[in-house]
N, C-alpha and C positions, 0 to 999 in steps of 0.2 A: 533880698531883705537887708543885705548889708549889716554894719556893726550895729545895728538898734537890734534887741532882742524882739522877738516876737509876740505877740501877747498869746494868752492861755489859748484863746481861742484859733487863733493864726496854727499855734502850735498842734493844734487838733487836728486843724486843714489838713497841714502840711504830713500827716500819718496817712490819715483818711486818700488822700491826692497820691499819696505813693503808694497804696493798697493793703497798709499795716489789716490783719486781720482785726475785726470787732475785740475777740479775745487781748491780743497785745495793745490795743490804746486802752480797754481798762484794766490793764495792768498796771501799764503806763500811768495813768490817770489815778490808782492809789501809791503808785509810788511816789509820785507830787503829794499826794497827802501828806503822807508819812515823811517825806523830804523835809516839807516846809514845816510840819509840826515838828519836827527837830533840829530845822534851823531855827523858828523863833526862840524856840527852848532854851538852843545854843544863845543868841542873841540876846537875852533877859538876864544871861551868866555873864555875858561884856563881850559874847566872840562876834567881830566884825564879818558879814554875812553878807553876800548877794542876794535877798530873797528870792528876786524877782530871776535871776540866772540861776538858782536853785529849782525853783520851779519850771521854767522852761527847758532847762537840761535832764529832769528827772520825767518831763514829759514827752520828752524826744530820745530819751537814751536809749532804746529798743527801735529805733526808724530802720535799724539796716535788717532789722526782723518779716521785712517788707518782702526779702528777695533769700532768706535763707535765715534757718533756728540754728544751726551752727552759732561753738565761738566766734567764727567768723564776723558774725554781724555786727560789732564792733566795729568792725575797721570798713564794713560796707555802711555803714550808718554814717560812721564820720565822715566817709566821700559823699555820701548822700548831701546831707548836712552843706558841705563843704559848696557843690555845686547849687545849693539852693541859696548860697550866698548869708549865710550864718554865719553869726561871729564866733572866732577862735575860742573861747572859752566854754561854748556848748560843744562844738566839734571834739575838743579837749574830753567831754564828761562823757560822750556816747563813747570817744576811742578810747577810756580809764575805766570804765564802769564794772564791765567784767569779774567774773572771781576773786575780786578784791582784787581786783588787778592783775596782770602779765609780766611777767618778766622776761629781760630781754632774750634770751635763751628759748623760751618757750614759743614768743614769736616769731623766734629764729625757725625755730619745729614746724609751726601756722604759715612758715611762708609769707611774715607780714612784712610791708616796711618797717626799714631801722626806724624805732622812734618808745618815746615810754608811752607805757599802757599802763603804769601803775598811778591810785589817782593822789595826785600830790594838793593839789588845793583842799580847802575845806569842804568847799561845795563840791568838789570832786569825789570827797571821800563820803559827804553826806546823801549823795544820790546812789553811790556806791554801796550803803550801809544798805538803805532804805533799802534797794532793790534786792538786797540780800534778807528782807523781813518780809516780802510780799511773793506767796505762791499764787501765782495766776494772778486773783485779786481781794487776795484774804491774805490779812494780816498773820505769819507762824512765828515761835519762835527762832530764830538766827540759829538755835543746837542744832537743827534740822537740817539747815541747810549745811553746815559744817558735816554733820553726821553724813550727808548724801556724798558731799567733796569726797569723805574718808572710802565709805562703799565703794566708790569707783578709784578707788588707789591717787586721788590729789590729794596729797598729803602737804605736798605745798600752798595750792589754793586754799586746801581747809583751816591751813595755819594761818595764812595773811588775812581772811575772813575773821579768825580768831582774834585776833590782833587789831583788826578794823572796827572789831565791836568792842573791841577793849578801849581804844582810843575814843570813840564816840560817846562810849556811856562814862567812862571817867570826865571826860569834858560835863557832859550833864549832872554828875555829880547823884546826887537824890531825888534829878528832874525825869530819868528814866520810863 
């Protein structure tokens, strides 16, 4: 596929062709919703956006969900990704997307390669949010997911989560 991103539907293939369950591409497929309804959001407020990399990285950010539900699949999405000849800044959003991110420490525990997991671009953070608003493929509130973090003793995840809805919805300001 090289550096051209893929279109929505390419993007589909490419779940579908590596055997994402039914379940995770429409997961997948409202968290593209929810991505891009709050990157235009962002966008109408002056924030320079990738749409179109917003969408296709919130639509692929779950591909390594293909070969295991593990944290894991991060880091097997973005080899995936990576072999399918996808460009570095979708690779980038499947291997950030996570808990609001990883720290290096953490992946140090996972066994990952040295590299950041936390998602530093915009669009990194906004595919990052989104999937942290979508169970399955219903839109919850974000407390929920924070609240799940805490139950299961991530007290860290559940803070950079906190933190990532902080940053997103002050960006939107009273476009929330």
């Amino acid at each position: 596929m090289s550096n051209r991103l893929p279109s929505r539907e390419q993007a589909i293939e490419l779940l579908r062709k590596n055997n994402c369950p039914p379940i995770v591409i429409s997961h997948c497929e409202a968290v593209a919703e929810v991505a891009l309804e709050t990157a235009n959001k962002l966008e109408k407020k002056g924030q320079k956006i990738d749409l179109k990399l917003v969408e296709v990285g919130a639509l692929l950010h779950d591909l390594g969900r293909s070969k295991t539900h593990t944290v894991d699949h991060a880091v097997i999405g973005a080899k995936i990704a990576e072999s399918a000849g996808l460009p570095e800044p979708v690779v980038r959003i499947i291997k950030r997307h996570v808990g609001g991110g990883i720290t290096a420490e953490e992946a140090e525990k996972f066994g990952w390669p040295k590299d950041v997991y936390v998602p530093l671009t915009l669009e990194e953070k906004i595919v990052s949010y989104a999937d942290k608003v979508i169970e399955q493929s219903k839109r919850v509130p974000i407390e929920l997911e924070i609240e799940q973090l805490r139950m299961e003793y991530k007290d860290e995840a559940a803070e950079r989560v906190r933190k990532l809805n902080e940053e997103i919805t002050s960006l939107l300001g009273n476009e929330t």
